[in-house]
Biopython code that builds the backbone (N, CA, C, O; Angstrom):
import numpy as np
from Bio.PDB.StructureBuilder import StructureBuilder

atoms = [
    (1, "UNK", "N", (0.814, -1.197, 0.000)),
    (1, "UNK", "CA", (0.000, 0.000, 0.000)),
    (1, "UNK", "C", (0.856, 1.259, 0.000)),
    (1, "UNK", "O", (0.434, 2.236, -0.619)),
    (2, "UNK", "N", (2.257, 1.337, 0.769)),
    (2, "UNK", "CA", (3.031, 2.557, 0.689)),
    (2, "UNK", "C", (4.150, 2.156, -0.491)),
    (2, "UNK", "O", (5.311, 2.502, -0.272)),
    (3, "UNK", "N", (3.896, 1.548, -1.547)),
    (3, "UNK", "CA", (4.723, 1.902, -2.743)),
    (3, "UNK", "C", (5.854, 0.363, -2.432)),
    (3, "UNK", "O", (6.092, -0.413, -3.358)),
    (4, "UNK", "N", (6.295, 0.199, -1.351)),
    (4, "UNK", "CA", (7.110, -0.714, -1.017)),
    (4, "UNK", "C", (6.950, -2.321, -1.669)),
    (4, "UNK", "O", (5.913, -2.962, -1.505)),
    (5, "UNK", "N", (7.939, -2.771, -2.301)),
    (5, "UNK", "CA", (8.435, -3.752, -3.182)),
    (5, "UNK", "C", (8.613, -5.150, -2.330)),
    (5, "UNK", "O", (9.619, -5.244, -1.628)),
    (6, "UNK", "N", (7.866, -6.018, -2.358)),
    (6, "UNK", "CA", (7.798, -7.214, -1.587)),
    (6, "UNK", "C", (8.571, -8.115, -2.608)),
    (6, "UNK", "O", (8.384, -8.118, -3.825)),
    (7, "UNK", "N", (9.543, -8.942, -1.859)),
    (7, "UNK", "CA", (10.383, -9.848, -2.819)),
    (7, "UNK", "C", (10.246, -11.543, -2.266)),
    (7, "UNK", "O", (9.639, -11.848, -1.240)),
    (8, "UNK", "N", (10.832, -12.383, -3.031)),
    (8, "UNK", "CA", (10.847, -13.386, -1.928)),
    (8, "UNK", "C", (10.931, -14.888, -3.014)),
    (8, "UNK", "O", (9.962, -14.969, -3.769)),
    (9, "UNK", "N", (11.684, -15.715, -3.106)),
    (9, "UNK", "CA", (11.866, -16.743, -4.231)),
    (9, "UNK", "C", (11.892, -17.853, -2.898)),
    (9, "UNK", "O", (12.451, -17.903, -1.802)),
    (10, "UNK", "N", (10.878, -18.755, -3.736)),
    (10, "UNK", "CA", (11.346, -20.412, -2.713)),
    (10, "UNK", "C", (9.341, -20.300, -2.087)),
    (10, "UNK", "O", (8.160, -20.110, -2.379)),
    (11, "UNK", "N", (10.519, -20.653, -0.910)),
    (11, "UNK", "CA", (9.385, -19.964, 0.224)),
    (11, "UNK", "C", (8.738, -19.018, 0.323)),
    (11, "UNK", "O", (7.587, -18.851, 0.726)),
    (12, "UNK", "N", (10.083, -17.823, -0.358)),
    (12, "UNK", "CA", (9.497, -16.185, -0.302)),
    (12, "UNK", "C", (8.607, -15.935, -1.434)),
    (12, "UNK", "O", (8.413, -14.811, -1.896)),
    (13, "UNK", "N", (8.060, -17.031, -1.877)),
    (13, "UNK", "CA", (7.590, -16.717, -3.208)),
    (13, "UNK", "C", (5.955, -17.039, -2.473)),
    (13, "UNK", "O", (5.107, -16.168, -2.277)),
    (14, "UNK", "N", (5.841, -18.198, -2.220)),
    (14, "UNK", "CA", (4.783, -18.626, -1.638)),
    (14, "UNK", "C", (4.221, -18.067, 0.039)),
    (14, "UNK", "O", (3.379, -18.535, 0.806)),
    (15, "UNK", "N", (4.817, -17.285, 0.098)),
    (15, "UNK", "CA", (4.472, -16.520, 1.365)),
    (15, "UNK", "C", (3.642, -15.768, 1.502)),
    (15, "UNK", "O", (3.231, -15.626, 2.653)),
    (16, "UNK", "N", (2.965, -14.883, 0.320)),
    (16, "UNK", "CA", (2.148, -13.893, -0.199)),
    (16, "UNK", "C", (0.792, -14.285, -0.697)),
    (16, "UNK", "O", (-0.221, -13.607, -0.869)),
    (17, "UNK", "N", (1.103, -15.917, -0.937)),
    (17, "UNK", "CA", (-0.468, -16.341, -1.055)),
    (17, "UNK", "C", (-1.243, -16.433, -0.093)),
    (17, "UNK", "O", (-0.975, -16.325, 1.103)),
    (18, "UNK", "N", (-2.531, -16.697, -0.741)),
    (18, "UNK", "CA", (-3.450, -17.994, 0.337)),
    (18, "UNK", "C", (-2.839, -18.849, 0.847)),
    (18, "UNK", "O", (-2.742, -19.021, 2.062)),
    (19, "UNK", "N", (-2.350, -19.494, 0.002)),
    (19, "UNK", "CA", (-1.839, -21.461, 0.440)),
    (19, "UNK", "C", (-0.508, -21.473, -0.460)),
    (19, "UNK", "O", (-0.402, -20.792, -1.480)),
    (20, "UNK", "N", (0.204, -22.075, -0.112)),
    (20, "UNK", "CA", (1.425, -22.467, -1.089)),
    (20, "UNK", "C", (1.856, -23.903, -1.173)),
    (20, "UNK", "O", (0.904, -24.577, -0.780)),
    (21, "UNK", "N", (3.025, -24.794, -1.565)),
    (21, "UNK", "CA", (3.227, -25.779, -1.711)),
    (21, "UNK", "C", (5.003, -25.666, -0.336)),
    (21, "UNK", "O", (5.994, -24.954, -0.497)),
    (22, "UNK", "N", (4.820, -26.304, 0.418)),
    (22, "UNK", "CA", (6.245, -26.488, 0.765)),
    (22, "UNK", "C", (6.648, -27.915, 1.061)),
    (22, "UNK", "O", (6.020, -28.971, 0.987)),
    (23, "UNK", "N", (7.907, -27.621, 1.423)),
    (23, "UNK", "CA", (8.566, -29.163, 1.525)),
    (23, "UNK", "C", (9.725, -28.791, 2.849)),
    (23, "UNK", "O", (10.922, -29.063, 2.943)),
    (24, "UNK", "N", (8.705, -27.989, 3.875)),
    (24, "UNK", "CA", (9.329, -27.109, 4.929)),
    (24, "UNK", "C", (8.907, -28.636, 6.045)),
    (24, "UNK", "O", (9.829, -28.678, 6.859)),
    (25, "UNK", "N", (8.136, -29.547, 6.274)),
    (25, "UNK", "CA", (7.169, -29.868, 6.948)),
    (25, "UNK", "C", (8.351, -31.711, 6.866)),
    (25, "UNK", "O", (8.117, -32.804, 7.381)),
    (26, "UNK", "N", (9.129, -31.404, 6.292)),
    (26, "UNK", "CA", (9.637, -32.683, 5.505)),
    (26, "UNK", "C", (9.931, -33.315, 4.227)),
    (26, "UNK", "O", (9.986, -32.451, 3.352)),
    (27, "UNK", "N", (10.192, -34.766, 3.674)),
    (27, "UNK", "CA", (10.407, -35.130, 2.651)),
    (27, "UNK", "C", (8.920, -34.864, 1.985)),
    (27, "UNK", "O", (8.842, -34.309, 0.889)),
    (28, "UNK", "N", (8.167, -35.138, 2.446)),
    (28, "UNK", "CA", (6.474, -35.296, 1.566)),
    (28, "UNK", "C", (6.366, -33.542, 1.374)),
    (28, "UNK", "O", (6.653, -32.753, 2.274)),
    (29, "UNK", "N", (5.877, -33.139, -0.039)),
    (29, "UNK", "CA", (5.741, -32.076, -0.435)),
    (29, "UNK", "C", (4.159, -32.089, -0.020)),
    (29, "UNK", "O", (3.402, -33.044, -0.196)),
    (30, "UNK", "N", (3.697, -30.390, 0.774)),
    (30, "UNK", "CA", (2.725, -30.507, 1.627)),
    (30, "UNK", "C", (1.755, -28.672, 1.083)),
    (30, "UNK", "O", (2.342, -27.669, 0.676)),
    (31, "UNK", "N", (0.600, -28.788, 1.237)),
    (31, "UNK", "CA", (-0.251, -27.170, 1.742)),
    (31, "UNK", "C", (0.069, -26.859, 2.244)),
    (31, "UNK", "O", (0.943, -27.582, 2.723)),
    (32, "UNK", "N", (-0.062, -25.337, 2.974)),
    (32, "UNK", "CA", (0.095, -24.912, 3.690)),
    (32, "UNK", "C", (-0.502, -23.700, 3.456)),
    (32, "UNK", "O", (-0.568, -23.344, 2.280)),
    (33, "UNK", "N", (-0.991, -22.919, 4.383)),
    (33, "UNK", "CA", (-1.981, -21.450, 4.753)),
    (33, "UNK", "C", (-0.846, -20.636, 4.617)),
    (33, "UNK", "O", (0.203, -21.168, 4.980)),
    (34, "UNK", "N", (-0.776, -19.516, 4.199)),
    (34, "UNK", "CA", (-0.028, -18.523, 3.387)),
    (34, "UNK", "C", (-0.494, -16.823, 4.286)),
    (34, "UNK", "O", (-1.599, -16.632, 4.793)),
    (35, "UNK", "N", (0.516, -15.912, 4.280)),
    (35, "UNK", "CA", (0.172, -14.856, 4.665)),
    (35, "UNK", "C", (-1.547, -14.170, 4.111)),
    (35, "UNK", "O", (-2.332, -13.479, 4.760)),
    (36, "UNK", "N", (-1.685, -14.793, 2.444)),
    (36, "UNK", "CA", (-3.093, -14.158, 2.062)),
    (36, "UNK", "C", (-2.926, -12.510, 1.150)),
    (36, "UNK", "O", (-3.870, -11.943, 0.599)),
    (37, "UNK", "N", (-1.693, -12.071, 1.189)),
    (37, "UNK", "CA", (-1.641, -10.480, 0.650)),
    (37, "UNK", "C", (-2.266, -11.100, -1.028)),
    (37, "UNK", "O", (-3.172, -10.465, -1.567)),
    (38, "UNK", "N", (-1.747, -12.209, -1.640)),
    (38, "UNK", "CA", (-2.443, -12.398, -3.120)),
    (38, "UNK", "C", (-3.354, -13.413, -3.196)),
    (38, "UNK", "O", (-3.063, -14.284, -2.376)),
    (39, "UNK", "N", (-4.443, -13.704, -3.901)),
    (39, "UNK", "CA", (-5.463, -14.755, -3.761)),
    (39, "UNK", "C", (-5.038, -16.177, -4.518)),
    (39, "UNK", "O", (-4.179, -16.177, -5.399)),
    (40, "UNK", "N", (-5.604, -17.180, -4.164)),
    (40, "UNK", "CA", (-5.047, -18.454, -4.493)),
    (40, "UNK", "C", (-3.864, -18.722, -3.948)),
    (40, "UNK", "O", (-3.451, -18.136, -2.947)),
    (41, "UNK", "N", (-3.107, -19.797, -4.680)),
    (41, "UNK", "CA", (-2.280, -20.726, -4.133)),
    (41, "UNK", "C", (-0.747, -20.452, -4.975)),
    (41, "UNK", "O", (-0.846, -20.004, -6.117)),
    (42, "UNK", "N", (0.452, -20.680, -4.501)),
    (42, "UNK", "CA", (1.371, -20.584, -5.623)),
    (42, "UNK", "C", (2.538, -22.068, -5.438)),
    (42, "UNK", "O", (2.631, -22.829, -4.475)),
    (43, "UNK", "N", (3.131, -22.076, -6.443)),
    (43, "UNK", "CA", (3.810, -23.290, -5.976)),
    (43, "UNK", "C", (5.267, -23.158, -6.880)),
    (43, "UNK", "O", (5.212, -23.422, -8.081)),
    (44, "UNK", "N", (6.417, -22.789, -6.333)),
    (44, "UNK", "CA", (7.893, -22.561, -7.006)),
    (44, "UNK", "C", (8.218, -23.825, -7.206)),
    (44, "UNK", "O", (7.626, -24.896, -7.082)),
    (45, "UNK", "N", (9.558, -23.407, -7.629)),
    (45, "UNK", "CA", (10.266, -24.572, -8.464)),
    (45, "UNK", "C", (9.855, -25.383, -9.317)),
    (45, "UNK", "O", (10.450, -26.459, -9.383)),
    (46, "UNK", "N", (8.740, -25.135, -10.213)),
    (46, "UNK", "CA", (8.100, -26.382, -10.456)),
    (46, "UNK", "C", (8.396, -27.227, -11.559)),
    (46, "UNK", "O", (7.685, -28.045, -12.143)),
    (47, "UNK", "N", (9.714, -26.842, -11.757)),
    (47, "UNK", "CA", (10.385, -27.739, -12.982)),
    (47, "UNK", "C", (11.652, -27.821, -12.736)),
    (47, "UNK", "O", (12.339, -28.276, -13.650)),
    (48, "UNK", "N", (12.355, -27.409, -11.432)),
    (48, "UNK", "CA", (13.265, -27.891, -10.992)),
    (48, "UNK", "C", (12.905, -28.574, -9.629)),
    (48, "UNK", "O", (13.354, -27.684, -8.907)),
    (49, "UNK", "N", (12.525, -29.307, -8.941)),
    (49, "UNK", "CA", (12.172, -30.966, -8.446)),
    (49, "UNK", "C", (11.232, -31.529, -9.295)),
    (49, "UNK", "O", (10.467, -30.709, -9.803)),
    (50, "UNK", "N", (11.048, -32.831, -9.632)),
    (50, "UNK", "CA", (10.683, -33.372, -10.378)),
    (50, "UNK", "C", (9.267, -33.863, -9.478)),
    (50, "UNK", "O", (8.332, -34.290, -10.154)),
    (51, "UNK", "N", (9.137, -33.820, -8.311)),
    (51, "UNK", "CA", (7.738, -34.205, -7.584)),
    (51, "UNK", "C", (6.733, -32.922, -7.461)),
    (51, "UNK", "O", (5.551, -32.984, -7.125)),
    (52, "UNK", "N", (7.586, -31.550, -7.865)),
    (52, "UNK", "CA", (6.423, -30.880, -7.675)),
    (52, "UNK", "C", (5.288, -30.262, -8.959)),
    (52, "UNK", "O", (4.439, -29.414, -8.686)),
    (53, "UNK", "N", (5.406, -30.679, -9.956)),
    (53, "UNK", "CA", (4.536, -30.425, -10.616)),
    (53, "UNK", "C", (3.347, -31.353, -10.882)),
    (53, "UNK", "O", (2.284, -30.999, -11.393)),
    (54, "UNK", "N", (3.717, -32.792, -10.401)),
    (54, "UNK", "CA", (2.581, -33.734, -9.971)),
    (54, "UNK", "C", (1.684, -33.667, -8.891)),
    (54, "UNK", "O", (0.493, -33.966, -8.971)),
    (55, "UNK", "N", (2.492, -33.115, -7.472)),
    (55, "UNK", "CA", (1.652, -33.174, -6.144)),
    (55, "UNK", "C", (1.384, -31.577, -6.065)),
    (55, "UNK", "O", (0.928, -31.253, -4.968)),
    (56, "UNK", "N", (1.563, -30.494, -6.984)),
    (56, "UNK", "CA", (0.820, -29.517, -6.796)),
    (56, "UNK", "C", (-0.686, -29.651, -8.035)),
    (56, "UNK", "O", (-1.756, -29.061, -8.184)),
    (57, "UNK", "N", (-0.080, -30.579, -8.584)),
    (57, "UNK", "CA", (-1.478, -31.111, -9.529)),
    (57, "UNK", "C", (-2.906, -31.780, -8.075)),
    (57, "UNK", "O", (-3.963, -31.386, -7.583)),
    (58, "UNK", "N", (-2.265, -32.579, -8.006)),
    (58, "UNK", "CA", (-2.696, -33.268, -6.499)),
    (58, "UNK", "C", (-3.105, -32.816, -5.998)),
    (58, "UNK", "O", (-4.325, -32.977, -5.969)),
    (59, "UNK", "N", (-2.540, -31.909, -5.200)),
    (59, "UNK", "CA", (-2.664, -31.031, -3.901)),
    (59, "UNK", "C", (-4.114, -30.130, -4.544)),
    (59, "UNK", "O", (-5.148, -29.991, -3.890)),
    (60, "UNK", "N", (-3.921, -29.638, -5.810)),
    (60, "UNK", "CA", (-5.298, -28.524, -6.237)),
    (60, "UNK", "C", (-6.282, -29.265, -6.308)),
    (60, "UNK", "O", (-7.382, -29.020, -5.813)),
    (61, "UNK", "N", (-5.903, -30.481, -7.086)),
    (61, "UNK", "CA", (-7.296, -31.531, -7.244)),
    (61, "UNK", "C", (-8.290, -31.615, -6.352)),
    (61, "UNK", "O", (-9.509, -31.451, -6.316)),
    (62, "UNK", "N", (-7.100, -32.027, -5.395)),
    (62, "UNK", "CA", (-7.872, -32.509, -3.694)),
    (62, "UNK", "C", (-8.411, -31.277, -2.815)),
    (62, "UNK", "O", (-8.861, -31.419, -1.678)),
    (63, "UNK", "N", (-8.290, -29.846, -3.599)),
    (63, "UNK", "CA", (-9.241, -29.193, -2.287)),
    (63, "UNK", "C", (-7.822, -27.705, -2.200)),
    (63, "UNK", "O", (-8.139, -26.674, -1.606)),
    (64, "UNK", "N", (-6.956, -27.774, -2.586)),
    (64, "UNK", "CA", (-5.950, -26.658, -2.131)),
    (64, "UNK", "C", (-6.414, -25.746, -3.503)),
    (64, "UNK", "O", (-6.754, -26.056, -4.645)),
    (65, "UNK", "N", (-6.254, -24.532, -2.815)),
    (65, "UNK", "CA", (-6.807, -23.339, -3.801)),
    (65, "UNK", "C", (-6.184, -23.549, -5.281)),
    (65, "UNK", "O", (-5.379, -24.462, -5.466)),
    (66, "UNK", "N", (-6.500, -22.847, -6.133)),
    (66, "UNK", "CA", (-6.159, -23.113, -7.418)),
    (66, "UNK", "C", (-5.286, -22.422, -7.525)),
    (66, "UNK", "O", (-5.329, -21.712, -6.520)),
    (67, "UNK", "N", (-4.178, -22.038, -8.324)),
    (67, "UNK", "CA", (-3.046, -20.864, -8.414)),
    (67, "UNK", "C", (-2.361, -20.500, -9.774)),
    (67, "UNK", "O", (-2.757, -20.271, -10.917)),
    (68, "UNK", "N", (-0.992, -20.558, -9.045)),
    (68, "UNK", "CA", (0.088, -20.253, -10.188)),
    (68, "UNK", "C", (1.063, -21.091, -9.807)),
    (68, "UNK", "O", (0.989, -21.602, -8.690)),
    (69, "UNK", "N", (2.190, -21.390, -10.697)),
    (69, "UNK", "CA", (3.346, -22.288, -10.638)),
    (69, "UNK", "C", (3.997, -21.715, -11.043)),
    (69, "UNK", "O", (3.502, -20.775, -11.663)),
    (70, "UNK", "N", (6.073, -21.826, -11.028)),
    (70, "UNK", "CA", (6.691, -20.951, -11.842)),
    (70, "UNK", "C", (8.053, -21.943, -11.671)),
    (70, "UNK", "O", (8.578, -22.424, -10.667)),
    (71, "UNK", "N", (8.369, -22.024, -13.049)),
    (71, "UNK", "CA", (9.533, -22.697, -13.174)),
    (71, "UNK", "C", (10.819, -22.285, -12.404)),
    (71, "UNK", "O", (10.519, -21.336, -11.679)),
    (72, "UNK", "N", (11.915, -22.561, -12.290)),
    (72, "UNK", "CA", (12.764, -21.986, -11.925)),
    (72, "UNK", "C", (13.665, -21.009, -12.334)),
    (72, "UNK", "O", (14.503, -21.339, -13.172)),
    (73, "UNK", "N", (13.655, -19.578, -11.797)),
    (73, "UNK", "CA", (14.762, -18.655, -12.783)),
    (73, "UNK", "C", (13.208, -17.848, -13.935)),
    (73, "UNK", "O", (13.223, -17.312, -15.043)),
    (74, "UNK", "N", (12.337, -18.080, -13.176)),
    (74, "UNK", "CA", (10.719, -17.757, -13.517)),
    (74, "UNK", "C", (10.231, -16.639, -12.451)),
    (74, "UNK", "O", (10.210, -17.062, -11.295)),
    (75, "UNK", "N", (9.737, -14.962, -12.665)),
    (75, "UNK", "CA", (9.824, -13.629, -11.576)),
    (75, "UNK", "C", (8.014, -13.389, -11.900)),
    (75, "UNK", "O", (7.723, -13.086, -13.057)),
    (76, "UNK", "N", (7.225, -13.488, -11.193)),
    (76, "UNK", "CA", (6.180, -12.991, -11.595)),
    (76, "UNK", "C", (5.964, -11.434, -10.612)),
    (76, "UNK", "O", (6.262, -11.300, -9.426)),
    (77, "UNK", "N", (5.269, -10.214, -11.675)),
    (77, "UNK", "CA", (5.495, -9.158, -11.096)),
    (77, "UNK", "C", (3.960, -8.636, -10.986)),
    (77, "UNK", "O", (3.125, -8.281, -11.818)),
    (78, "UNK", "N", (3.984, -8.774, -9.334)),
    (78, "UNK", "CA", (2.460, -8.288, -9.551)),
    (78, "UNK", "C", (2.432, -6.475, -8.837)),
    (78, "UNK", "O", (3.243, -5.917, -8.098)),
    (79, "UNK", "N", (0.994, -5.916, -9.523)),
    (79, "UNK", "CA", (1.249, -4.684, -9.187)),
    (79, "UNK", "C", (-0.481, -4.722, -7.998)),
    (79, "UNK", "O", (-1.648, -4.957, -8.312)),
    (80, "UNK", "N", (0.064, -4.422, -6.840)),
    (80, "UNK", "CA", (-1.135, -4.557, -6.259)),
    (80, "UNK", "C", (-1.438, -6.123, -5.813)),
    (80, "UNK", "O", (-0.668, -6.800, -5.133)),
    (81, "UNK", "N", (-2.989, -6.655, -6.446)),
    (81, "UNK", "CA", (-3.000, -7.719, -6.394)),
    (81, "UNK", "C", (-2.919, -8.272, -7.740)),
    (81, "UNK", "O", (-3.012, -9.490, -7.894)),
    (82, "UNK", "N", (-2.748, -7.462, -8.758)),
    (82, "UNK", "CA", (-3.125, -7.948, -10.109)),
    (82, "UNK", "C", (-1.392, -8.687, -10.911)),
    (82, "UNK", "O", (-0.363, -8.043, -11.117)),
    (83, "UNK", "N", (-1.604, -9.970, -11.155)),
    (83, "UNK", "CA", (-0.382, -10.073, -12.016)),
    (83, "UNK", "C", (0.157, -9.286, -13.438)),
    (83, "UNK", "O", (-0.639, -9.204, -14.373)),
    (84, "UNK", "N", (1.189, -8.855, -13.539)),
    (84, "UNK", "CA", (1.392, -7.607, -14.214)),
    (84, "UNK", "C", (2.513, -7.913, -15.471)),
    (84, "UNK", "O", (2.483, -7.474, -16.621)),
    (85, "UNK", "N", (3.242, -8.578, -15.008)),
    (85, "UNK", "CA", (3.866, -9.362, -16.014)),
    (85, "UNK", "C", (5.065, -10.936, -15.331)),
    (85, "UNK", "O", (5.505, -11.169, -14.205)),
    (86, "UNK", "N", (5.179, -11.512, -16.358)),
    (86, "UNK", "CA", (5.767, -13.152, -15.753)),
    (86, "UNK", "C", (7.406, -12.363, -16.717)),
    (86, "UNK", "O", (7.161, -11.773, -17.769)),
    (87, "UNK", "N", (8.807, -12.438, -16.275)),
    (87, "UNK", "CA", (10.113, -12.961, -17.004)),
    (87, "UNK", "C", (10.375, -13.828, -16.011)),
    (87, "UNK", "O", (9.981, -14.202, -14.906)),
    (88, "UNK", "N", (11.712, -14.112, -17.358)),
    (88, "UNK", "CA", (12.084, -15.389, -17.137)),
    (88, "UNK", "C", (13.968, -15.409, -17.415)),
    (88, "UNK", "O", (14.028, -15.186, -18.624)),
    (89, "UNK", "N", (14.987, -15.514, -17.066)),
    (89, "UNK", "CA", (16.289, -15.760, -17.300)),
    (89, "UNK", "C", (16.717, -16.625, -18.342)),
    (89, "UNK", "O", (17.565, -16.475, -19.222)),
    (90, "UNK", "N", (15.548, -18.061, -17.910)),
    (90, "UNK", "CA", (16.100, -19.064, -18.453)),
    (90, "UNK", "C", (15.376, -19.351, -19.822)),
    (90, "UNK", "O", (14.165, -19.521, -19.674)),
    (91, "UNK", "N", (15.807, -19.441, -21.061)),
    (91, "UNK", "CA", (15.038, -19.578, -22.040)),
    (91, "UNK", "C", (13.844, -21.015, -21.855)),
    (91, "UNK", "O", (14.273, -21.953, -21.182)),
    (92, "UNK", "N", (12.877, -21.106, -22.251)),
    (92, "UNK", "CA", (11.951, -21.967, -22.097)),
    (92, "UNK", "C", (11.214, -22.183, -20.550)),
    (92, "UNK", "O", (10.285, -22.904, -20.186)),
    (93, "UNK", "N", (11.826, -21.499, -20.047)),
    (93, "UNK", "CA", (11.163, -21.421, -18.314)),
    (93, "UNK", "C", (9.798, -20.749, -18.417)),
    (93, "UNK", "O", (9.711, -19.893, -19.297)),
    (94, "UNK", "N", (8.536, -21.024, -17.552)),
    (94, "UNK", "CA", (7.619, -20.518, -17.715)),
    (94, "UNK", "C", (6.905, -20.400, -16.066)),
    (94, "UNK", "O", (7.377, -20.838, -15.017)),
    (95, "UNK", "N", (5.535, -19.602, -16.302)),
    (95, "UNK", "CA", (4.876, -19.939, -15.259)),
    (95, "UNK", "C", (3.535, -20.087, -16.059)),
    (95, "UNK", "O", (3.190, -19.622, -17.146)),
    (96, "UNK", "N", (2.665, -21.189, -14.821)),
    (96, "UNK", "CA", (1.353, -22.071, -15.145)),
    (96, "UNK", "C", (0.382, -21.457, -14.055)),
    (96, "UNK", "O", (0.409, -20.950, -12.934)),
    (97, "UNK", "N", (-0.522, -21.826, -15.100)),
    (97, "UNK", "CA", (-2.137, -21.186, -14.312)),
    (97, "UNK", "C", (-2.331, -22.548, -13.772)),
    (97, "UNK", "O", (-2.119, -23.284, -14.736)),
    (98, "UNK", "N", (-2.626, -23.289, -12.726)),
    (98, "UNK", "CA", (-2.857, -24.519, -12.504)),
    (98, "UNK", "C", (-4.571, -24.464, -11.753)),
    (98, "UNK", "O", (-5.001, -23.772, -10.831)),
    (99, "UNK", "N", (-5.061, -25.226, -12.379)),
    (99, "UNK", "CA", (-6.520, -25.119, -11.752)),
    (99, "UNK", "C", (-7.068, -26.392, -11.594)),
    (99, "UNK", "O", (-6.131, -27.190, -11.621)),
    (100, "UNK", "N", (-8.432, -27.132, -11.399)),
    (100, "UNK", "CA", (-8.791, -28.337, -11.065)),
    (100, "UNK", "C", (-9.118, -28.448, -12.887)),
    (100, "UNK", "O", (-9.316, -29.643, -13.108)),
    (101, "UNK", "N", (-9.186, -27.987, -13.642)),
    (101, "UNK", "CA", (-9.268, -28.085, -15.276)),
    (101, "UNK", "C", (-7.997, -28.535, -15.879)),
    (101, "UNK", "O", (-7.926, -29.183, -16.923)),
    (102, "UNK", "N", (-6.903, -28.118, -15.089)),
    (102, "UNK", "CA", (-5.659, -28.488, -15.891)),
    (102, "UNK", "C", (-4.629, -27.553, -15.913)),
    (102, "UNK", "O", (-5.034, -26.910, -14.944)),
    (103, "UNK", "N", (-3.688, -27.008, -16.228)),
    (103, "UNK", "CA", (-2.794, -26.230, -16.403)),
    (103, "UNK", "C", (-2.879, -25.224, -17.601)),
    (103, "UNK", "O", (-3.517, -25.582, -18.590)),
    (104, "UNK", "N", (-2.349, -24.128, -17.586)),
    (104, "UNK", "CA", (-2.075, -23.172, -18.743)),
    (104, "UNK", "C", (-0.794, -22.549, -18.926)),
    (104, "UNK", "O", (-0.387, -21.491, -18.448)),
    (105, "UNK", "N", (-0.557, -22.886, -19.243)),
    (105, "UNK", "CA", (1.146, -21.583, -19.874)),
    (105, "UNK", "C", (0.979, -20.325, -19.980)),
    (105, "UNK", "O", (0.170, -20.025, -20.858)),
    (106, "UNK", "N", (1.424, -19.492, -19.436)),
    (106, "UNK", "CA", (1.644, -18.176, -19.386)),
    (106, "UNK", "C", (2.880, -17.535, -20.213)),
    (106, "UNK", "O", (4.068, -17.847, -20.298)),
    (107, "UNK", "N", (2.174, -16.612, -20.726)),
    (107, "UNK", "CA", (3.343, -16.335, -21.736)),
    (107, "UNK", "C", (4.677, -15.666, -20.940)),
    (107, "UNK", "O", (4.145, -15.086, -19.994)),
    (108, "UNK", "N", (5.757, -15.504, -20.860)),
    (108, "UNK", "CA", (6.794, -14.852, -20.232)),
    (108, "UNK", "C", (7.721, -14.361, -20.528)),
    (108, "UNK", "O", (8.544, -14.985, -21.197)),
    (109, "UNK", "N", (7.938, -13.071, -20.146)),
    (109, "UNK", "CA", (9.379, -12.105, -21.733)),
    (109, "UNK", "C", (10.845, -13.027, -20.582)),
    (109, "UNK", "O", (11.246, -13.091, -19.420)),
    (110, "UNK", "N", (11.096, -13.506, -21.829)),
    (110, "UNK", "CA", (12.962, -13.652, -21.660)),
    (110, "UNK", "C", (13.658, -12.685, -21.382)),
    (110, "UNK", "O", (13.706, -11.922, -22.347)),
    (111, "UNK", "N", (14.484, -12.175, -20.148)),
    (111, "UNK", "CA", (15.271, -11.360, -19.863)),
    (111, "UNK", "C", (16.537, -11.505, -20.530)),
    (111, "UNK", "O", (17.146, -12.526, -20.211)),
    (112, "UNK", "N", (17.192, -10.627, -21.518)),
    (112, "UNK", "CA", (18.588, -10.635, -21.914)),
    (112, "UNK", "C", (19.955, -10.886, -21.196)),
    (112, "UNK", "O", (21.007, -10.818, -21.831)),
]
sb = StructureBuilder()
sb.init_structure("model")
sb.init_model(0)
sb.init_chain("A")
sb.init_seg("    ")
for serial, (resi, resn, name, xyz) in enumerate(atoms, 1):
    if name == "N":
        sb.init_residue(resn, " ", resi, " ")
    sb.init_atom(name, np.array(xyz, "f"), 0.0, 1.0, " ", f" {name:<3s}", serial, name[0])
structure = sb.get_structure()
């Protein structure tokens, strides 16, 4: 609300949701209730570990808010609450709309 720039990758990424995905709780990748500043669910890394783009499939299926996903080396920039734009470092890195329908690709500018 005072202009100030909230940052945060990993954990710090999923901190700002509703619900996020962690693997804070142990080996089993788990929900978890989220500060709430953005709506839905978010879930990092999701193409660098290889279990989390299945059990955040899972996890939405079964009842955890619907969200966003973001590959790794993947910045989503929201202004407010509204997402404003997705880059990306890594060529082919993306972020996903993940819902109980299925996933979507989000388009994302490649940073030079």
């Amino acid at each position: 609300e005072n202009g100030v720039l909230l940052w945060g990758a990993s954990a710090g990424m999923i901190c700002w949701f509703e619900a996020g995905v962690t693997d804070s709780y142990g080996p089993q990748l788990a929900g978890m209730d989220c500060l709430g500043l953005l709506a839905g669910s978010a879930c990092p890394n999701y193409d660098g570990e290889i279990e989390r783009r299945p059990r955040y499939r899972e996890l939405v299926d079964s009842g955890l808010l619907e969200g966003i996903a973001a590959d790794d080396g993947v910045a989503l920039h929201y202004v407010g609450t509204e997402l404003s734009e997705i880059v990306t470092c890594r060529p082919g890195a993306a972020a996903y709309r993940v819902t109980r329908a299925g996933e979507e690709k989000l388009p994302a500018r490649e940073l030079s």
